[in-house]
Steps between C-alpha positions, in 0.01 A plus 500: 500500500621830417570770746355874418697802475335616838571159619849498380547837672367409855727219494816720421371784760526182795781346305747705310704802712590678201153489368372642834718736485425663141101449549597791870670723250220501287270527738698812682526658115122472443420667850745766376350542172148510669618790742624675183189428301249700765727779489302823317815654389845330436822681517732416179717297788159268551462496143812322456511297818122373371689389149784327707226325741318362229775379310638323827187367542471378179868325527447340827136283295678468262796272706221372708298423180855312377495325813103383439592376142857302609315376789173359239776343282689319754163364679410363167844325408395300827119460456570389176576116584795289454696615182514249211836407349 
């Protein structure tokens, strides 16, 4: 049976440090991002750190996305059964 993505990532969260650890950075970068986002009026600094926030943000899925897609792979190699020769 194969594992969901949201599966996939609840085991990594309880399983994998380095996963943990990239899913509280973007966590911490989407609070920032929201506390930007309410703002009425950003200053050309906020501007810029918004740009940098997002595209933080957007690295840190992307590795953990990586990590979703190597993980899928790697469960399949050994749910597939005994390799033929």
């Amino acid at each position: 049976m194969e594992m969901g993505t949201v599966d996939i990532k609840e085991h990594l969260l309880q399983s994998d440090e380095d996963f943990r650890r990239l899913a509280q950075k973007h966590h911490q970068y989407d609070e920032q991002l929201d506390k930007l986002i309410h703002k009425i009026h950003l200053s050309e600094e906020e501007k810029v750190e918004e740009v940098n926030l997002k595209k933080m943000k957007l690295h840190v899925k992307d590795q953990m996305e990586s990590m979703i897609l190597k993980y899928r792979q790697q469960s399949g190699k050994f749910s597939a059964g005994p390799a033929k020769l």
